[in-house]
C-alpha positions, 0 to 999 in steps of 0.5 A: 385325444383318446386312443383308446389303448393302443400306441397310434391314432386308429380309425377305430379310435376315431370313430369311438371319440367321434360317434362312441361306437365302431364303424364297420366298412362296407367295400363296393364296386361302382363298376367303374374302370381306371385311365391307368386302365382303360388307354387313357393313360395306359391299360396295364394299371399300375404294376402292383395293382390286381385284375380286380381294380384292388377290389377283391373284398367288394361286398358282392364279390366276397364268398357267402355274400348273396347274388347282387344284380351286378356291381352297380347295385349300391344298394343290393351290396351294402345289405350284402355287406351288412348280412356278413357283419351281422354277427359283430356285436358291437356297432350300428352304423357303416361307411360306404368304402367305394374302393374297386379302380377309381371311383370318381372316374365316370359320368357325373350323373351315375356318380351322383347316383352311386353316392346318393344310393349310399348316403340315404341309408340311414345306418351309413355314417357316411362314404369313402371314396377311393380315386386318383387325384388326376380325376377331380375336376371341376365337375366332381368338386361341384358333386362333392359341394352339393352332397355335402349340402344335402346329407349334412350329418354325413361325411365324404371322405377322399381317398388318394393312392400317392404311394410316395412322393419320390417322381423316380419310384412312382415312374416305375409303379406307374402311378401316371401322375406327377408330384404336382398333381397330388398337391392340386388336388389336395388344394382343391379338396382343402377348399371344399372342406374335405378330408383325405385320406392317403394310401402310401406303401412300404418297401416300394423297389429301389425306396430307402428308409430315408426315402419313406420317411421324406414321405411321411414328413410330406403328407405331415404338412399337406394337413391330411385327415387319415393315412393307410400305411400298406406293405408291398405284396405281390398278387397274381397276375400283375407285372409285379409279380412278373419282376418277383419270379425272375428275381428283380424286385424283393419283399419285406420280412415280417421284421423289417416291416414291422421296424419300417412301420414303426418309424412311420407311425412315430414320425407321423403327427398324432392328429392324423388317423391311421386307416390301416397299419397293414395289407392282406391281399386276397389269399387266392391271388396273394403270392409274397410275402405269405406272412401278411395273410395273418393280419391278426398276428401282424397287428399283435406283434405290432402292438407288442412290440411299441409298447415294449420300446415305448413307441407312440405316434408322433414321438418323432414328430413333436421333437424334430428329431428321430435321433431320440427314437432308438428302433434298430432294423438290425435289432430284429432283422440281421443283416437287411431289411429284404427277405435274402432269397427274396422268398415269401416266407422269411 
């Protein structure tokens, strides 16, 4: 497969290799809540995850988008969303990224709506859909079956936000489901023909790279279709940044996430896509690491640095070994792989 000239499998590849043009994501919010949130489950969320549902880069709530007749305009946001992409001068066509809380989470028919509003735009590709693998029953599947029937030359992905697989981490992220309940789903959605895609996060407290890597070899088996590797960062207004001011939980240097990121992406297998390399949470909210708001430096230093050390997706992955893959987190990071004084700016 072609990657179009960079050292792992990108979304941006794919969408070439497949459509022979960019997609442009358009992020919405269906105004739905999550059972993390709502007292199902618990009201606090998980401890990571923002106020906004991780939907701070909706079409409607960006700055210069223009008024929507609240979240549940489909339709309204994603000509929001296509005013501000009008300047990009390559690509025609989106994908509806449903990515604001849990996005199968609500009555059966407004979801039908929601999905259908997206779906019928003749320059959407097709949507996205961001949710928790304790909320596809029956009911969803049956959605997901009839619209895959009924817009043929459309995808339907799935999101999922496993962030690991270790019961211990995810008890103290609250993610709100076992292990098992990951697998059921993507069981489920494997039946229905379905790709996954699946949300994993470096440098979770009290993880060892070791403990990462099991992940990754993991979601290698589960026959996923996409990956988005996503640095811990600390946003306002969430217990995680609670336990960050008072000195419990540290953040990764840019380094140490950079020799994390790389040992992923060569463990990983190179038919997987890669959806995202990095996380940059909303600058207004955003408290550490500081040096993650530079997206674009952190993908250039990333790109610069596998192909000075010869790095490729799935290296490790085809050879069964990560003996033969020599990346030294001392190399650039000194004496840890967690910022010393826990600040934001190392």
């Amino acid at each position: 497969m072609d990657y179009h000239g960079k050292p792992y499998y990108s979304l941006d590849a794919w969408c070439k290799n497949t459509y022979g043009e960019k997609l442009y994501k358009i992020a919405l919010d269906a105004g739905l809540t999550c059972p993390n949130r709502d007292g199902t489950l618990d009201s606090r969320g998980c401890i990571f995850c923002s106020a906004g549902g991780s939907g701070e880069f909706a079409a409607g709530r960006l700055p210069g988008a223009e008024p929507v007749d609240g979240p549940f305009s489909i339709r309204k946001q994603l000509e929001a969303g296509k005013k501000l992409l009008e300047k990009k001068k390559t690509g025609r066509r989106y994908i509806a990224y449903f990515q604001a809380y849990t996005n199968t989470y609500g009555p059966v028919d407004y979801l039908a709506s929601i999905y259908r509003q997206a779906l019928m735009e003749p320059d959407i590709a097709g949507i996205s859909i961001a949710t928790r693998p304790d909320c596809l029953g029956t009911e969803i599947m049956r959605l997901f079956a009839s619209l895959k029937q009924y817009f043929p030359d459309k995808f339907i992905w799935i999101e999922l936000g496993l962030q690991t697989i270790h019961e211990e981490t995810a008890l103290f992220i609250r993610r709100g489901y076992p292990l098992s309940c990951f697998t059921e789903a993507m069981e489920a959605l494997h039946k229905a023909d379905i790709p996954v895609i699946v949300h994993v996060i470096l440098g979770l407290p009290g993880e060892t790279e070791e403990m990462l890597l099991q992940t990754i070899r993991f979601l290698n088996r589960c026959g996923i279709f996409g990956i988005k590797l996503q640095l811990l960062h600390i946003l306002e207004n969430t217990d995680l940044a609670v336990l960050y001011r008072a000195g419990k939980v540290p953040v990764l240097s840019m380094d140490a996430y950079l020799s994390y990121l790389q040992k992923c992406i060569a463990a990983l297998s190179p038919d997987i896509v890669i959806h995202r390399v990095t996380g940059d949470g909303p600058k207004n909210i955003l408290i550490a690491p500081s040096w993650s708001s530079n997206k674009r430096n952190v993908l250039n230093t990333l790109h610069q640095r596998m192909k000075l050390s010869s790095i490729r997706q799935g290296q490790c992955y085809e050879s069964g070994t990560f003996d033969s893959l020599q990346i030294d987190c001392a190399l650039y990071v000194g004496q840890g792989h967690f910022s010393p004084d826990h600040s934001p700016d190392q």
